[in-house]
N, CA, C and O atoms as CSV, one atom per row, in Angstrom:
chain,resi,resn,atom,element,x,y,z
A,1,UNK,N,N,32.798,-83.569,-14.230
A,1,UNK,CA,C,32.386,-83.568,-15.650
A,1,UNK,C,C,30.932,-84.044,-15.787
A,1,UNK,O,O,30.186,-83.517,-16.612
A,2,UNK,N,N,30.481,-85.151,-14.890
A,2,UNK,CA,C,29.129,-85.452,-14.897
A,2,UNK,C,C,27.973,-84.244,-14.149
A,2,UNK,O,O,26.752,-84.251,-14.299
A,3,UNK,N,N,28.551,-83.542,-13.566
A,3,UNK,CA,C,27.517,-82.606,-12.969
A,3,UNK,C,C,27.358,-81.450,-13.857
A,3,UNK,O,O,26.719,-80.434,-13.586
A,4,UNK,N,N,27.903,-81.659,-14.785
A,4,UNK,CA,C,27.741,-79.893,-15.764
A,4,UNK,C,C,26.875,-80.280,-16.937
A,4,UNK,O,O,26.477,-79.244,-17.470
A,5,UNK,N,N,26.263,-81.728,-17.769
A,5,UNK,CA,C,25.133,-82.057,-18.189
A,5,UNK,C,C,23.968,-81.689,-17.306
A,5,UNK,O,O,23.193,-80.783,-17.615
A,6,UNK,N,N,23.905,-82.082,-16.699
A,6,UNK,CA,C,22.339,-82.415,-15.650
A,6,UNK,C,C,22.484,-81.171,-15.122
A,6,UNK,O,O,21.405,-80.898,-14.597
A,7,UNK,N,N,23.238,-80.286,-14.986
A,7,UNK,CA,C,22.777,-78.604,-14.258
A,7,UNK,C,C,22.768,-77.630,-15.904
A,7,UNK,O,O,22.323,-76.489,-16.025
A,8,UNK,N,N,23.287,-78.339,-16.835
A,8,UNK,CA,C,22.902,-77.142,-18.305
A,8,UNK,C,C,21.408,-77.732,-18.943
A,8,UNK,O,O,20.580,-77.092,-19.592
A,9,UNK,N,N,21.358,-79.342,-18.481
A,9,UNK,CA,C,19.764,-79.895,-18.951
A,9,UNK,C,C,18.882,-79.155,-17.961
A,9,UNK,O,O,17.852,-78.806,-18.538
A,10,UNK,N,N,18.904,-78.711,-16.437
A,10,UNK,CA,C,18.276,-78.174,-15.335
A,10,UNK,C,C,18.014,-76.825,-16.064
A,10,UNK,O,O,16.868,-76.432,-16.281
A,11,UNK,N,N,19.297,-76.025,-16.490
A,11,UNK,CA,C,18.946,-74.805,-16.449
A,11,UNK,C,C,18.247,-74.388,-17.968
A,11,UNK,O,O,17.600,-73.348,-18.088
A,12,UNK,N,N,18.493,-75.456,-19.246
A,12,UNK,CA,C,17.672,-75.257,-20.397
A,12,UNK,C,C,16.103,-75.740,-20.102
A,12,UNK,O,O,15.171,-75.295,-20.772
A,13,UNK,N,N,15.973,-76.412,-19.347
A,13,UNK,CA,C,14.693,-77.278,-19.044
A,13,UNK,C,C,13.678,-75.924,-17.979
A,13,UNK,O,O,12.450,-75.972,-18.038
A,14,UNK,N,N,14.253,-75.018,-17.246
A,14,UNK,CA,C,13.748,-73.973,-16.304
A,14,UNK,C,C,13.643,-72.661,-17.372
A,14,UNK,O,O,12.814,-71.799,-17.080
A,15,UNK,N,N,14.320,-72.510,-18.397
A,15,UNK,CA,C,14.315,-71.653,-19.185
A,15,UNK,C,C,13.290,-72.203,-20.304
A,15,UNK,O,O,12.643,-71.383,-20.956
A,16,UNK,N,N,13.163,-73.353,-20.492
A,16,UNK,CA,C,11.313,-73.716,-21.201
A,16,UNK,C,C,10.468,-73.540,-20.329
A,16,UNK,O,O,9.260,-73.478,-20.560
A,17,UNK,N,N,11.028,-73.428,-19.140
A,17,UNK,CA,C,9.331,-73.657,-18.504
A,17,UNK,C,C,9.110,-72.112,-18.352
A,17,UNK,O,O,7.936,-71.784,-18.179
A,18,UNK,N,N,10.056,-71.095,-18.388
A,18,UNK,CA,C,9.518,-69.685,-18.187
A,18,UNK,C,C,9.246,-69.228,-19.524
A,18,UNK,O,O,8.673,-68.141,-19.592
A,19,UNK,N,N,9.569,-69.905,-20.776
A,19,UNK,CA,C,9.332,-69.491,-22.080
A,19,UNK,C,C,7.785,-69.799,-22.340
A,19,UNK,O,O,6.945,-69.069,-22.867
A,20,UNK,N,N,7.630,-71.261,-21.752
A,20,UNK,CA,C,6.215,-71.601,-21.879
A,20,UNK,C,C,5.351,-70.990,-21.006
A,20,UNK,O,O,4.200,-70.698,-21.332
A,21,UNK,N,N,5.898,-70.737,-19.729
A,21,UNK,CA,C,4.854,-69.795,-19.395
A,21,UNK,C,C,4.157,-68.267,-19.395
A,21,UNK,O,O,3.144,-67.772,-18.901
A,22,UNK,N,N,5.380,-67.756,-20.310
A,22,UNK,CA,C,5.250,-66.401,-21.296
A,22,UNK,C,C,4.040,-66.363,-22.125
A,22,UNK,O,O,3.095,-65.576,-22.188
A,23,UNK,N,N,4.452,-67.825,-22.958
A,23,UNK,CA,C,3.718,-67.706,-24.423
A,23,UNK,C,C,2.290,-68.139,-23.922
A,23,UNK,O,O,1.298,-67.865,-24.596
A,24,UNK,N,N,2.195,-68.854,-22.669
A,24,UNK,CA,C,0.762,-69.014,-22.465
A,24,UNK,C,C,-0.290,-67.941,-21.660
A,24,UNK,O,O,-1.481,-68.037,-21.364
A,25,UNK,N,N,0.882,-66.708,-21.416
A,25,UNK,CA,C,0.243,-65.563,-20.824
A,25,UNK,C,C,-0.156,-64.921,-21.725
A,25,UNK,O,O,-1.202,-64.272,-21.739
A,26,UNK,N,N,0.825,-65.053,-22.796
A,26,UNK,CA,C,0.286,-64.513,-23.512
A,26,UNK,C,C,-1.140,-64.476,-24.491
A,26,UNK,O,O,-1.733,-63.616,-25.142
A,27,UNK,N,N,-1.310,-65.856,-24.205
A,27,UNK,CA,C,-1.521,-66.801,-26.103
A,27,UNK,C,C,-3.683,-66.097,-24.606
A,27,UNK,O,O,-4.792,-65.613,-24.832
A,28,UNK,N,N,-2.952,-66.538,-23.471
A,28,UNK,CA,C,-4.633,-66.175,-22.842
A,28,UNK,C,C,-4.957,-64.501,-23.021
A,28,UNK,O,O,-6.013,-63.882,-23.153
A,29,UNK,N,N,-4.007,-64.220,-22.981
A,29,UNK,CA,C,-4.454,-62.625,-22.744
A,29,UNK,C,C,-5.140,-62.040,-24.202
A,29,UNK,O,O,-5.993,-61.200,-24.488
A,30,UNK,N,N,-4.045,-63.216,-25.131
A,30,UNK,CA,C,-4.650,-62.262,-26.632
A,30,UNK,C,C,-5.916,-63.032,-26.816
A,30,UNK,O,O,-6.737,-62.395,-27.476
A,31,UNK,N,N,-6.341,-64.271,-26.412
A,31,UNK,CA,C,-7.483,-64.614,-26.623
A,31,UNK,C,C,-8.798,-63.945,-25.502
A,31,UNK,O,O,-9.988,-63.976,-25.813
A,32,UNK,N,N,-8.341,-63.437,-24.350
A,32,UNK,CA,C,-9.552,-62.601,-23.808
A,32,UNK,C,C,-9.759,-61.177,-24.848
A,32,UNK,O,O,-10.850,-60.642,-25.044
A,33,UNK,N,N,-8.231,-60.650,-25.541
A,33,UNK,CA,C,-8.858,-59.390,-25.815
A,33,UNK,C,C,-9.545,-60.068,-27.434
A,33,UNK,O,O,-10.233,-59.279,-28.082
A,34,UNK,N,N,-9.403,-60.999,-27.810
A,34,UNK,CA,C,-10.166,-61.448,-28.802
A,34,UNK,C,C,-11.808,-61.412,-28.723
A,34,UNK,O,O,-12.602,-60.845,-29.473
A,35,UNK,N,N,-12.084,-62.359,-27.340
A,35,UNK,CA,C,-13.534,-62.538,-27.172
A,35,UNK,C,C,-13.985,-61.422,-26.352
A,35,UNK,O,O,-15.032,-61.574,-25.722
A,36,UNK,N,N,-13.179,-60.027,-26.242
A,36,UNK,CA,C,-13.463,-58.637,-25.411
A,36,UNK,C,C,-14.238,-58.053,-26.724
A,36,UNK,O,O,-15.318,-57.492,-26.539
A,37,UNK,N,N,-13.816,-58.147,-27.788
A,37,UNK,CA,C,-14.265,-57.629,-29.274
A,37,UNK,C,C,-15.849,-58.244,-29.435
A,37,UNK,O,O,-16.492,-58.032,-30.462
């Protein structure tokens, strides 16, 4: 019962870090085609 917290906090905590590293591919890409203008 104690190992199914700490592997659903593991697997929500790995699923921010690929969310955050989406939005920061993104957030750069729209700011190069910003300063491409």
């Amino acid at each position: 019962m104690k190992l199914a917290p700490s592997w659903s906090d593991q697997a929500s905590f790995l699923r921010l870090m690929v969310i955050c590293q989406f939005c920061n591919s993104s957030i750069y890409s729209a700011m190069l085609l910003v300063n491409g203008r």
